[in-house]
PyMOL commands that place a pseudoatom at each C-alpha (Angstrom):
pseudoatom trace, name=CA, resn=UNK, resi=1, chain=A, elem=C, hetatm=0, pos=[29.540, -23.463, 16.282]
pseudoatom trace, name=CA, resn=UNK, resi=2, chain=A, elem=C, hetatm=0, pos=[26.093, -22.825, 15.393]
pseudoatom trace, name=CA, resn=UNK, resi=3, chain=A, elem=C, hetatm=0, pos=[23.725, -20.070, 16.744]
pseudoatom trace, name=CA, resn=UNK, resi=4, chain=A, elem=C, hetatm=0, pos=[20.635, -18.929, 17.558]
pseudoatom trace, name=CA, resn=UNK, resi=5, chain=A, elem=C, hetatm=0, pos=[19.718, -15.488, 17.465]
pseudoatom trace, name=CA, resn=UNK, resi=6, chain=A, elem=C, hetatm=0, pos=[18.356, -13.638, 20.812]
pseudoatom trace, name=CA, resn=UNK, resi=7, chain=A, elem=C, hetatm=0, pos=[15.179, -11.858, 20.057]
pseudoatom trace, name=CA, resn=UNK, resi=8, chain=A, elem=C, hetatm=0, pos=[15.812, -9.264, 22.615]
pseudoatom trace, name=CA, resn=UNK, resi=9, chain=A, elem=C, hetatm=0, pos=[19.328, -8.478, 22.121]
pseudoatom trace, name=CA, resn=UNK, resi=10, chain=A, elem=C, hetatm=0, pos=[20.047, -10.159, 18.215]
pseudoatom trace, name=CA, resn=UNK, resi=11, chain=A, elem=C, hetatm=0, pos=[23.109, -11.712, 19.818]
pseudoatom trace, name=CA, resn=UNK, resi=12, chain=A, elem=C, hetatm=0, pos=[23.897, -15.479, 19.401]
pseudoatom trace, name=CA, resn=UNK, resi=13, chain=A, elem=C, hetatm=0, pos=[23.348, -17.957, 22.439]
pseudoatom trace, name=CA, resn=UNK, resi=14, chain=A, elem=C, hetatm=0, pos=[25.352, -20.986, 21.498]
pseudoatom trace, name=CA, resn=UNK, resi=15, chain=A, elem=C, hetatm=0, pos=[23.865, -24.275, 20.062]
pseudoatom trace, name=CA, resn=UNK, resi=16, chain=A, elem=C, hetatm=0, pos=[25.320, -25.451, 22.913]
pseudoatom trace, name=CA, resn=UNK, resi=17, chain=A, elem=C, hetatm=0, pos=[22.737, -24.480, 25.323]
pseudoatom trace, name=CA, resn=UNK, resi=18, chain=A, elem=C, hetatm=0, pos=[19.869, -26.210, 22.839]
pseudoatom trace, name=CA, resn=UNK, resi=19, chain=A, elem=C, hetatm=0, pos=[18.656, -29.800, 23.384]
pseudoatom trace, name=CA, resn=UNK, resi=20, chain=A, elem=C, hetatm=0, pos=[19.075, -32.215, 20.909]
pseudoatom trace, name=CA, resn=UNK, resi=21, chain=A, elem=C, hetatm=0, pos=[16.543, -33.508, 18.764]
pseudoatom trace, name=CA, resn=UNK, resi=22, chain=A, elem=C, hetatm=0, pos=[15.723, -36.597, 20.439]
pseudoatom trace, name=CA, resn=UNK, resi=23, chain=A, elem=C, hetatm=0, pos=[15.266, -34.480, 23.496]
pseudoatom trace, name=CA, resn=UNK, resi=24, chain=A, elem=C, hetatm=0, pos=[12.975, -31.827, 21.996]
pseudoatom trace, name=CA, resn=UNK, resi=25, chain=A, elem=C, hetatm=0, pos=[10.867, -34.761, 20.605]
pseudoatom trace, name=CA, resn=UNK, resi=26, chain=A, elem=C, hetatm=0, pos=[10.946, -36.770, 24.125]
pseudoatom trace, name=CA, resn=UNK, resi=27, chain=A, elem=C, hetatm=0, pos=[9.416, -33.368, 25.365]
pseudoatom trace, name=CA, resn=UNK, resi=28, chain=A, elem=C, hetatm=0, pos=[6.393, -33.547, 22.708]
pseudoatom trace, name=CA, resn=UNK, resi=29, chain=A, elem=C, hetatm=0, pos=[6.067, -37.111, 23.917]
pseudoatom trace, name=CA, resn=UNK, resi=30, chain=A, elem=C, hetatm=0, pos=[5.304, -35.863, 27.457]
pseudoatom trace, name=CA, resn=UNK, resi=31, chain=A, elem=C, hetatm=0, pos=[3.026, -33.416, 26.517]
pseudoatom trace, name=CA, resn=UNK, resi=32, chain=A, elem=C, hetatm=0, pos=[0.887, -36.244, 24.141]
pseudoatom trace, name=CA, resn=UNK, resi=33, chain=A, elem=C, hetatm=0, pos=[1.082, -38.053, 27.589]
pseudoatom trace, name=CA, resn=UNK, resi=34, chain=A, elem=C, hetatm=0, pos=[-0.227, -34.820, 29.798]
pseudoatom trace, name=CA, resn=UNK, resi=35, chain=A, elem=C, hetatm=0, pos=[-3.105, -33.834, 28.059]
pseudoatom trace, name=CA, resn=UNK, resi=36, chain=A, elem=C, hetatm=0, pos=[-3.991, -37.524, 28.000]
pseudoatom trace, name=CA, resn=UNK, resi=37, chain=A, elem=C, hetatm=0, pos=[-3.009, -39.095, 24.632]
pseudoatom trace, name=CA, resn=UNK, resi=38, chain=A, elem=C, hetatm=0, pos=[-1.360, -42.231, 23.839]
pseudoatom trace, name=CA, resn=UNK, resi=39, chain=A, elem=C, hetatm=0, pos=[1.807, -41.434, 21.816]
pseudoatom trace, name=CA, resn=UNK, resi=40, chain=A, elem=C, hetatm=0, pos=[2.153, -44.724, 20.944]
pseudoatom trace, name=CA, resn=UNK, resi=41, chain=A, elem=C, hetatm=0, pos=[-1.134, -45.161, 19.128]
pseudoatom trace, name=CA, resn=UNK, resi=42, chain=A, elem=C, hetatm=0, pos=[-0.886, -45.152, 15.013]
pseudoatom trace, name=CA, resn=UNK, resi=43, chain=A, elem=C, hetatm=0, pos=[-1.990, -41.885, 14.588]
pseudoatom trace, name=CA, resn=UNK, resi=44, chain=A, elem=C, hetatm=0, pos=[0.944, -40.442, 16.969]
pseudoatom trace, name=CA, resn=UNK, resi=45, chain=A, elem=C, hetatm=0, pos=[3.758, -42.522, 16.419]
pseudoatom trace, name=CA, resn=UNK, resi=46, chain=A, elem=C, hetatm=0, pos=[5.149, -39.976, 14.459]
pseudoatom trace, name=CA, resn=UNK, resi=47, chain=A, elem=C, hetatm=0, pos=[3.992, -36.577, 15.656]
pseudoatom trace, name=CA, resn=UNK, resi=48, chain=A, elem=C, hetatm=0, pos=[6.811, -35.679, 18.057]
pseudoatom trace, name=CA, resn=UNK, resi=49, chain=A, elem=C, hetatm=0, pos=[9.167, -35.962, 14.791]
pseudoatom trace, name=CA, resn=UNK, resi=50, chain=A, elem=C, hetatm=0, pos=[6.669, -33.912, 12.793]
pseudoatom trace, name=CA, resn=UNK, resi=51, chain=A, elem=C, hetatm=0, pos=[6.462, -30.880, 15.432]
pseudoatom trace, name=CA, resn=UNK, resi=52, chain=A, elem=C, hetatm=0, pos=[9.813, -31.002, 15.998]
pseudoatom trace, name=CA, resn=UNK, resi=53, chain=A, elem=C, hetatm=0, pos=[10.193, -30.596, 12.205]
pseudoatom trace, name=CA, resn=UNK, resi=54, chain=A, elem=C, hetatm=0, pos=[7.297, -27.958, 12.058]
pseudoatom trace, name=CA, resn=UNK, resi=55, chain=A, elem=C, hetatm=0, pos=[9.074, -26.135, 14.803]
pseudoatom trace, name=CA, resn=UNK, resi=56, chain=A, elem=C, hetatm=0, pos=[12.178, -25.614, 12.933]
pseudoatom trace, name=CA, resn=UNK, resi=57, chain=A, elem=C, hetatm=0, pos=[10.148, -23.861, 10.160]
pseudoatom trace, name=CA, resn=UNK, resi=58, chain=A, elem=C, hetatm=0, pos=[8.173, -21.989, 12.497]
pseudoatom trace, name=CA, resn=UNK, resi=59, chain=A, elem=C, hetatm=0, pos=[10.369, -20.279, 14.872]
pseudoatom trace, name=CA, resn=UNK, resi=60, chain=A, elem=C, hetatm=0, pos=[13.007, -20.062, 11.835]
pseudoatom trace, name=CA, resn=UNK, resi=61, chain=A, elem=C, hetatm=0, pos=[13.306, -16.696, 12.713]
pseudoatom trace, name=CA, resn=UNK, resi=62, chain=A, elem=C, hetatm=0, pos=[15.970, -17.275, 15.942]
pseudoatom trace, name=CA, resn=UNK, resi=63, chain=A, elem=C, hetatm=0, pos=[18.120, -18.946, 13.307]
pseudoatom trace, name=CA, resn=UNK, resi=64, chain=A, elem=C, hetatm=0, pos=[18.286, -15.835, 10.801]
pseudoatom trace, name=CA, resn=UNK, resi=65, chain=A, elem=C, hetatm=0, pos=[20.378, -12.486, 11.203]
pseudoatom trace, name=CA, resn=UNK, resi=66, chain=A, elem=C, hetatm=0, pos=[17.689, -9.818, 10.555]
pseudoatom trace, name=CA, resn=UNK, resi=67, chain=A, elem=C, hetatm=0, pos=[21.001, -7.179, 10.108]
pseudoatom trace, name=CA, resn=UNK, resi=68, chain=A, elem=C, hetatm=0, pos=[22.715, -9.283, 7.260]
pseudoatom trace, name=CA, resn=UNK, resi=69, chain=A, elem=C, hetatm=0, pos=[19.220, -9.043, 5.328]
pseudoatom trace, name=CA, resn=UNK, resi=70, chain=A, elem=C, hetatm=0, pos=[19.551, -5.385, 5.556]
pseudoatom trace, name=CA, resn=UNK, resi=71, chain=A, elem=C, hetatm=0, pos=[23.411, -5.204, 4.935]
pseudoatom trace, name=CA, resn=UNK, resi=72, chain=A, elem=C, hetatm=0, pos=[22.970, -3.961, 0.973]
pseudoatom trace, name=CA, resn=UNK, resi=73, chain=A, elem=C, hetatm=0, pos=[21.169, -0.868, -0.335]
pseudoatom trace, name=CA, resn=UNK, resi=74, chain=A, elem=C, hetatm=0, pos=[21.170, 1.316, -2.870]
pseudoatom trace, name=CA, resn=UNK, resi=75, chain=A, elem=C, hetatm=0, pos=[21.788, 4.662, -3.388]
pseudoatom trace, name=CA, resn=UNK, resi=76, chain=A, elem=C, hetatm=0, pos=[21.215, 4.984, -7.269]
pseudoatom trace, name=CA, resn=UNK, resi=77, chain=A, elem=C, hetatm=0, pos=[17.514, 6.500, -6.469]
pseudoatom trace, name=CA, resn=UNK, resi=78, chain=A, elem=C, hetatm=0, pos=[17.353, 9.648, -8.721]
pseudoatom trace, name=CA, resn=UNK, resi=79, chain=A, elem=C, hetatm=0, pos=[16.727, 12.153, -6.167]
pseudoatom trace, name=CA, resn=UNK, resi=80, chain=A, elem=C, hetatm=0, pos=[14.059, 10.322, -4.736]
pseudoatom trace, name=CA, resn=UNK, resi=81, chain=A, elem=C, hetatm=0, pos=[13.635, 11.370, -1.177]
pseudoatom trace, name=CA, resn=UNK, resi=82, chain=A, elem=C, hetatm=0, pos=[9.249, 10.285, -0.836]
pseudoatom trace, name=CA, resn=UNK, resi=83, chain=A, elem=C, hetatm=0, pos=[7.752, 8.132, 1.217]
pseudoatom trace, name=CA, resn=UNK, resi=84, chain=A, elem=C, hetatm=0, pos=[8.259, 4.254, 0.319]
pseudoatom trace, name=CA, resn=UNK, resi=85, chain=A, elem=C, hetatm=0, pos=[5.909, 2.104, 2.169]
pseudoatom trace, name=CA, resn=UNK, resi=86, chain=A, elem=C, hetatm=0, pos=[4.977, -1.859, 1.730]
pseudoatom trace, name=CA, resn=UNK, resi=87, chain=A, elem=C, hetatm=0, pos=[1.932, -2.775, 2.998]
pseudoatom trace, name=CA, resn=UNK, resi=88, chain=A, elem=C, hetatm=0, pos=[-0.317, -5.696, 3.103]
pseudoatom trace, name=CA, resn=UNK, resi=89, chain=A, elem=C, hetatm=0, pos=[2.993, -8.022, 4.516]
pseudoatom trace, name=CA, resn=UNK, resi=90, chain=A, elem=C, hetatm=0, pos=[1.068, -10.812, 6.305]
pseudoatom trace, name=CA, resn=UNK, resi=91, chain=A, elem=C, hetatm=0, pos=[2.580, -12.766, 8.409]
pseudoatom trace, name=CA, resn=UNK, resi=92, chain=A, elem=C, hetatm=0, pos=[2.182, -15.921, 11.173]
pseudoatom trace, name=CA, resn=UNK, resi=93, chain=A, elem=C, hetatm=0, pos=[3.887, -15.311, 14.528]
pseudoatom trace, name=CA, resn=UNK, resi=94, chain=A, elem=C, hetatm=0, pos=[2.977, -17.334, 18.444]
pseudoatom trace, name=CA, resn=UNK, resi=95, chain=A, elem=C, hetatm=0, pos=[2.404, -15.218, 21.621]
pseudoatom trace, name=CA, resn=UNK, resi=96, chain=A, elem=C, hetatm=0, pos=[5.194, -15.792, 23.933]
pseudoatom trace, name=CA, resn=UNK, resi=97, chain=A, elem=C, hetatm=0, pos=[2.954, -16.150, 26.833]
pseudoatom trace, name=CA, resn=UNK, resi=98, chain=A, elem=C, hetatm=0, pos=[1.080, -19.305, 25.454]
pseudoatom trace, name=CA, resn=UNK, resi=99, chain=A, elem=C, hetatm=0, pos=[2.526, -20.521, 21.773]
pseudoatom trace, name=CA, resn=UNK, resi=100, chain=A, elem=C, hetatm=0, pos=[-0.558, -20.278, 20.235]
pseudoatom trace, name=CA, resn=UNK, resi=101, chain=A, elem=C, hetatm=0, pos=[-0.761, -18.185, 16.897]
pseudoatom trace, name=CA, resn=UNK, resi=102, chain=A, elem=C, hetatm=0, pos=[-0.933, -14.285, 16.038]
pseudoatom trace, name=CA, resn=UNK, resi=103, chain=A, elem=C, hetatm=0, pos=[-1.975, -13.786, 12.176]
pseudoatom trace, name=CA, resn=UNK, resi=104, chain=A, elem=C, hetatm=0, pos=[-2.035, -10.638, 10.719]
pseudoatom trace, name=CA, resn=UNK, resi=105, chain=A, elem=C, hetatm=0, pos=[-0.224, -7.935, 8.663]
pseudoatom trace, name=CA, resn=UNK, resi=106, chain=A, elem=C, hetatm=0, pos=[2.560, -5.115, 9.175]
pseudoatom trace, name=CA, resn=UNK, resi=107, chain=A, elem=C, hetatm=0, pos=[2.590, -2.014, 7.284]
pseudoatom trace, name=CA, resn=UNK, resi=108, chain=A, elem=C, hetatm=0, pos=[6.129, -0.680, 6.913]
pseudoatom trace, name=CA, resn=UNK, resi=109, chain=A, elem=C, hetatm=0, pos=[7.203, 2.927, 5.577]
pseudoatom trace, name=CA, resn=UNK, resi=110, chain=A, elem=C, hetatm=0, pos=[10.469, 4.743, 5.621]
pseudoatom trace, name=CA, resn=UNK, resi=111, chain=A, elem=C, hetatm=0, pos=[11.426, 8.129, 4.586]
pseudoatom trace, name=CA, resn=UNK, resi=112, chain=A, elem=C, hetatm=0, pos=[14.848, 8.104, 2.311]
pseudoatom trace, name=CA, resn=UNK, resi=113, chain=A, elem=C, hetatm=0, pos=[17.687, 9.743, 2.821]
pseudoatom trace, name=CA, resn=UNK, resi=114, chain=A, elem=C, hetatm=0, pos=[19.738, 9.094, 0.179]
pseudoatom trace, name=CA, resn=UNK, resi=115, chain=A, elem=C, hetatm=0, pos=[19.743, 4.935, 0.295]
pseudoatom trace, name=CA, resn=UNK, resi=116, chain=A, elem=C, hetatm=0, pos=[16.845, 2.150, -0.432]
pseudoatom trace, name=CA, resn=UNK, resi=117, chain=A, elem=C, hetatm=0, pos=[15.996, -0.891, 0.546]
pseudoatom trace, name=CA, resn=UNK, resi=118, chain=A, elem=C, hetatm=0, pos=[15.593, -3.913, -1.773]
pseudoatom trace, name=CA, resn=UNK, resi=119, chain=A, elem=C, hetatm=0, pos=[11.298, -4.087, -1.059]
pseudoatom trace, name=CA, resn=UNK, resi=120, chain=A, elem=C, hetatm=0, pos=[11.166, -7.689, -1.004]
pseudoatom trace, name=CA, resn=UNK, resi=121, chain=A, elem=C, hetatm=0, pos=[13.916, -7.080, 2.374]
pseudoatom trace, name=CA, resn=UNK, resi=122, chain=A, elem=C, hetatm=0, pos=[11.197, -5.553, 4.317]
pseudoatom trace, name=CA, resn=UNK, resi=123, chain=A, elem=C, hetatm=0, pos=[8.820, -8.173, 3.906]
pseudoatom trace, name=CA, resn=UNK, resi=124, chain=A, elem=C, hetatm=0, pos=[11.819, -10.959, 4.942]
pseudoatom trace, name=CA, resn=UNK, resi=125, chain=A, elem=C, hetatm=0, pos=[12.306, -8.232, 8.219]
pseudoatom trace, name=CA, resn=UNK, resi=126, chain=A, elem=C, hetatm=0, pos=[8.875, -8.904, 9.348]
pseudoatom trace, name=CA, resn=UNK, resi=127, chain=A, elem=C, hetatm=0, pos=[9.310, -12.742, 8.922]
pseudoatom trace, name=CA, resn=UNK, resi=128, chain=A, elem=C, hetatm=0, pos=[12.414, -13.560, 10.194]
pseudoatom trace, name=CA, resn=UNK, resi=129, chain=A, elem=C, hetatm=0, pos=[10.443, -11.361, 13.821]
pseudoatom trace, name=CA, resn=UNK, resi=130, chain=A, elem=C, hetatm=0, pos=[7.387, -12.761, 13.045]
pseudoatom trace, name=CA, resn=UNK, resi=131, chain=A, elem=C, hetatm=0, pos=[9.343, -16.602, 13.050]
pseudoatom trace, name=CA, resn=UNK, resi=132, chain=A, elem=C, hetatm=0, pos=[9.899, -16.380, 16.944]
pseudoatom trace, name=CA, resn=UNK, resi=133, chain=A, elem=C, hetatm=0, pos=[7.784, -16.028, 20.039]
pseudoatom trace, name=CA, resn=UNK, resi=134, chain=A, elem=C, hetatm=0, pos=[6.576, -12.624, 20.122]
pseudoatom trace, name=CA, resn=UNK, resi=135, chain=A, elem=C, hetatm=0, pos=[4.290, -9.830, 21.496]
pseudoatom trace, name=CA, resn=UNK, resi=136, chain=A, elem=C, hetatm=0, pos=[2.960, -7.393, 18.937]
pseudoatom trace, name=CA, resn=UNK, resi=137, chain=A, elem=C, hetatm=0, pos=[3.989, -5.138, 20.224]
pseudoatom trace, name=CA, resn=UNK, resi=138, chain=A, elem=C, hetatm=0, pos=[7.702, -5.679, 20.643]
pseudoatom trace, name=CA, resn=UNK, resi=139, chain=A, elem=C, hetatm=0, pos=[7.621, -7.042, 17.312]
pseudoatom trace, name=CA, resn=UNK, resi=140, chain=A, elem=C, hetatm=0, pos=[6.157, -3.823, 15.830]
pseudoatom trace, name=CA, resn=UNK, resi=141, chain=A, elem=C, hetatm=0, pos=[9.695, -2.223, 17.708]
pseudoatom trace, name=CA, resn=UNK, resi=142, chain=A, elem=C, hetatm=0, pos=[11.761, -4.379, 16.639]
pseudoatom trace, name=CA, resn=UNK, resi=143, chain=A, elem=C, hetatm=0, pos=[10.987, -3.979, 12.913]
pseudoatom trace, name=CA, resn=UNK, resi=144, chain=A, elem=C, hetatm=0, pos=[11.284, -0.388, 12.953]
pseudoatom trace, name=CA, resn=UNK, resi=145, chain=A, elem=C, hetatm=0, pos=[14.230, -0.353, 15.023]
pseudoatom trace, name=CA, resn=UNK, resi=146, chain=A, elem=C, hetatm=0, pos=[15.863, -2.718, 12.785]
pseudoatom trace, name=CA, resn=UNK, resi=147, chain=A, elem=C, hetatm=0, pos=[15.342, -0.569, 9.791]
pseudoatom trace, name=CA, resn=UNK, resi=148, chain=A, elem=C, hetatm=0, pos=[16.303, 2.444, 11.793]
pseudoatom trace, name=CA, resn=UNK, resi=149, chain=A, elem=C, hetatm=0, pos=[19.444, 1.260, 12.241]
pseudoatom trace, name=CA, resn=UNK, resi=150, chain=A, elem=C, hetatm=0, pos=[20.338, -0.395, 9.309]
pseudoatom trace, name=CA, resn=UNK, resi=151, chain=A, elem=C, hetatm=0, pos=[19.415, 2.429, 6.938]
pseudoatom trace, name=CA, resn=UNK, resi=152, chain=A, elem=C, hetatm=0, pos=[19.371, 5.434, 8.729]
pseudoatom trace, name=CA, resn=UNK, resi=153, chain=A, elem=C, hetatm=0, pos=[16.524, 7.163, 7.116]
pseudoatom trace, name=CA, resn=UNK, resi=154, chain=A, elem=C, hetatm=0, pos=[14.642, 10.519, 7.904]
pseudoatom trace, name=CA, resn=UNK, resi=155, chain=A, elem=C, hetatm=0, pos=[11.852, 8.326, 9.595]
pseudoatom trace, name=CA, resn=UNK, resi=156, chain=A, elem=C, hetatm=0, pos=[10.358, 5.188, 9.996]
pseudoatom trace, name=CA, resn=UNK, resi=157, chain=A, elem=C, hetatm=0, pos=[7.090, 4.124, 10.542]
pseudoatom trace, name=CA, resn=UNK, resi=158, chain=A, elem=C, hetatm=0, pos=[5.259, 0.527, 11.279]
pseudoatom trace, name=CA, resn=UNK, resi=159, chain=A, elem=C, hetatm=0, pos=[1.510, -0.312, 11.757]
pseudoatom trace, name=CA, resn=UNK, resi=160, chain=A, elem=C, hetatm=0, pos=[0.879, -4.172, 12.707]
pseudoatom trace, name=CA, resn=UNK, resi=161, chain=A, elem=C, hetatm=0, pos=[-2.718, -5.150, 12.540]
pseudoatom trace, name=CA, resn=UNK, resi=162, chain=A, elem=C, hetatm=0, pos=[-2.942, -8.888, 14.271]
pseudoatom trace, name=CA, resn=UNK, resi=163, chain=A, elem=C, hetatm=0, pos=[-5.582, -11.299, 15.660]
pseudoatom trace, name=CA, resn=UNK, resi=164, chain=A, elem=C, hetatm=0, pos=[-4.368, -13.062, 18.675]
pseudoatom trace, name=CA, resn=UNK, resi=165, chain=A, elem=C, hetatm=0, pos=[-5.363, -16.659, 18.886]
pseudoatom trace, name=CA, resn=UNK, resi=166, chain=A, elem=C, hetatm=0, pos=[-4.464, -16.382, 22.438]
pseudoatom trace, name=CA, resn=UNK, resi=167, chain=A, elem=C, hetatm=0, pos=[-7.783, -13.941, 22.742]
pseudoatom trace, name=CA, resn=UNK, resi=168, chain=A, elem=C, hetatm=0, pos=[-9.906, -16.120, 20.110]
pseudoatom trace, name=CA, resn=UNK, resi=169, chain=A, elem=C, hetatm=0, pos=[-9.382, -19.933, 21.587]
pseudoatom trace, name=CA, resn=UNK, resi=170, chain=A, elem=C, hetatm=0, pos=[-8.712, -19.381, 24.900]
pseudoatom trace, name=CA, resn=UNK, resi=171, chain=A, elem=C, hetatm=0, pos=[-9.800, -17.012, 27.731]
pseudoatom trace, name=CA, resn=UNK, resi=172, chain=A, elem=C, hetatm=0, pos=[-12.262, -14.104, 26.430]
pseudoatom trace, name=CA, resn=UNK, resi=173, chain=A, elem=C, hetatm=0, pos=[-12.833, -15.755, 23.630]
pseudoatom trace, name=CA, resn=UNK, resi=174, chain=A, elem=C, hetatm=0, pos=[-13.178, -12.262, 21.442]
pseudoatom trace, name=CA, resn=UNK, resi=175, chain=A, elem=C, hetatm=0, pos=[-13.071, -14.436, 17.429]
pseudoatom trace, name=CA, resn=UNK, resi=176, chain=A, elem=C, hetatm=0, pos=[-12.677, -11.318, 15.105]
pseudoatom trace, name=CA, resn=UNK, resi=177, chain=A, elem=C, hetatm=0, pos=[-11.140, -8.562, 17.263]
pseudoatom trace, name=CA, resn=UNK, resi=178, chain=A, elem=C, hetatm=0, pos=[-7.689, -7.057, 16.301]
pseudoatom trace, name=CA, resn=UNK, resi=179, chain=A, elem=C, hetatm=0, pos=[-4.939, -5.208, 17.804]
pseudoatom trace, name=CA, resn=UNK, resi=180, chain=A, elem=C, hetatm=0, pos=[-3.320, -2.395, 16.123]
pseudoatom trace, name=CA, resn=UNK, resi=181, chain=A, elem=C, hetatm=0, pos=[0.462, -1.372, 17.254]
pseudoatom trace, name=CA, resn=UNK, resi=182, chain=A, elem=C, hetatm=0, pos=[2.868, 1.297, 15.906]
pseudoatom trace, name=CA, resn=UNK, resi=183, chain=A, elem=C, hetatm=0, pos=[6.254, 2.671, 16.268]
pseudoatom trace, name=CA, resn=UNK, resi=184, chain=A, elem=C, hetatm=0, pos=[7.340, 6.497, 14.941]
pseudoatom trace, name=CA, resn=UNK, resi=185, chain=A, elem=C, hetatm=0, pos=[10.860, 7.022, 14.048]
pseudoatom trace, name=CA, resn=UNK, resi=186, chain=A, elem=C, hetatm=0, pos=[12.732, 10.647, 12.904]
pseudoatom trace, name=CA, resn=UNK, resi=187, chain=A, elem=C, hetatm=0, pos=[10.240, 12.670, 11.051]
pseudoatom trace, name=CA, resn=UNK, resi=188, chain=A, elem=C, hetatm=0, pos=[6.735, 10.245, 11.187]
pseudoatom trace, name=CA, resn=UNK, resi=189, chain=A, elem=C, hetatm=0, pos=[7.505, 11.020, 15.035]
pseudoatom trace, name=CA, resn=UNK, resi=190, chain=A, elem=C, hetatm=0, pos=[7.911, 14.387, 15.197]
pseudoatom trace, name=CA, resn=UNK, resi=191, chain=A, elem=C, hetatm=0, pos=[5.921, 15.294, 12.131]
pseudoatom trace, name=CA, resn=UNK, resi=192, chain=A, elem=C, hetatm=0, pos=[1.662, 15.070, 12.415]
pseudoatom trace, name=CA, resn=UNK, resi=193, chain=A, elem=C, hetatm=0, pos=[1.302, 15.046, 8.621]
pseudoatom trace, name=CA, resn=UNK, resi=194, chain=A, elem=C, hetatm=0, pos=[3.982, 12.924, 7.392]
pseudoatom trace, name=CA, resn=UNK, resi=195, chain=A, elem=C, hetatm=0, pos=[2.352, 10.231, 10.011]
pseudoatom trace, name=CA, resn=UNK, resi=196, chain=A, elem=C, hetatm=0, pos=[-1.671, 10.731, 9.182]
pseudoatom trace, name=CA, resn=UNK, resi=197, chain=A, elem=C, hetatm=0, pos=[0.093, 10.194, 5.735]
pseudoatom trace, name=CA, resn=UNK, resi=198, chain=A, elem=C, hetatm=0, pos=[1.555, 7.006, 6.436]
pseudoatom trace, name=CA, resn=UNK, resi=199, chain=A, elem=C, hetatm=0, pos=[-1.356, 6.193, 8.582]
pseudoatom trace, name=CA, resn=UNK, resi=200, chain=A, elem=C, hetatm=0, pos=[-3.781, 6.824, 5.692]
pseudoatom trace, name=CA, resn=UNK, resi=201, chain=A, elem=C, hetatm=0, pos=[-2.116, 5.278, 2.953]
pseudoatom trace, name=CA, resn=UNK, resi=202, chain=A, elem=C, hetatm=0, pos=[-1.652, 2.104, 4.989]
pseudoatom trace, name=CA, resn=UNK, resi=203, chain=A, elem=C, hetatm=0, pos=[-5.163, 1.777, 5.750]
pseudoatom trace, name=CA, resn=UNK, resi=204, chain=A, elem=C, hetatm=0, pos=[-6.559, 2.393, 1.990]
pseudoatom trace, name=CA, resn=UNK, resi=205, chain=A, elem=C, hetatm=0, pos=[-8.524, -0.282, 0.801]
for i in range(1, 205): cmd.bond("trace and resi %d" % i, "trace and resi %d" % (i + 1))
show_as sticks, trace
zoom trace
């Protein structure tokens, strides 16, 4: 049977607890109806299919395994035990409080100890949290958690720099400000240079 994966726990709930299609559509339908549109007008005939179908890419992220991206690394480094940091990953993720959109970019750095990563599987880390309803900052935990875990390394560190639509379009209504999380782990914690390191490296423009 299918799963989904929880975003709190990365444990499967069962498909079986999902609506169907036609259901999840029936539900756009209602909304169209609520905020007083005529689903049935030419324009709309089709959007419940559409953001049904836009959904699936969106929150992709509850149907991916964020552990079996990080299953294979290397160890073939040459004695390289330095910082390794990707920056500059931008992603698209929707507050959990009111589905509207969160764009910005993560800045991920771990410290070897004796394995790699593949870079291009850091980047897919931040996607597959990014591709579910999130707050920044458990997002910014999860991803360094993740890594944590997966690679056991002599420290971790992530810096997510995000706009909150939730903020711009709605409410306050602050367009341009940003929110800046981070999570420590092993030596960027416990170590003040090794994290104005990672902290100034991230931010060089």
């Amino acid at each position: 049977m299918d799963a989904i994966a929880d975003k709190t726990t990365n444990q499967p709930v069962l498909d079986e607890a999902r609506p169907s299609r036609t259901e999840a559509e029936a539900a756009v339908e209602v909304l169209l109806r609520w905020i007083g549109e005529n689903p049935k007008r030419e324009g709309l005939i089709d959007t419940p299919r559409r953001v049904v179908k836009a959904f699936e890419e969106i929150y992709g992220g509850y149907r991916q395994d964020p552990a079996a991206v990080l299953e294979r690394t290397f160890e073939e480094v040459a004695g390289y035990d330095e910082m390794v940091l990707v920056r500059d990953i931008d992603f698209t993720s929707h507050c959990e409080h009111h589905m509207v959109p969160i764009i910005g970019r993560a800045h991920v750095a771990y410290l070897p100890e004796g394995r790699v990563l593949g870079l291009s599987k850091i980047a897919r880390i931040v996607d597959i949290y990014a591709r579910r309803l999130q707050t920044q900052e458990a997002m910014t935990e999860q991803v360094a958690a993740m890594i944590d875990g997966a690679l056991t390394p002599r420290g971790v560190a992530v810096m997510i720099e995000a706009e909150h639509m939730c903020m711009s379009m709605r409410g306050i209504r602050t367009k341009g400000s940003s929110t800046v999380t981070t999570a420590f782990y092993g030596a960027f914690r416990n170590d003040a240079a090794q994290q104005a390191r990672f902290t100034t490296l991230a931010l060089k423009r």
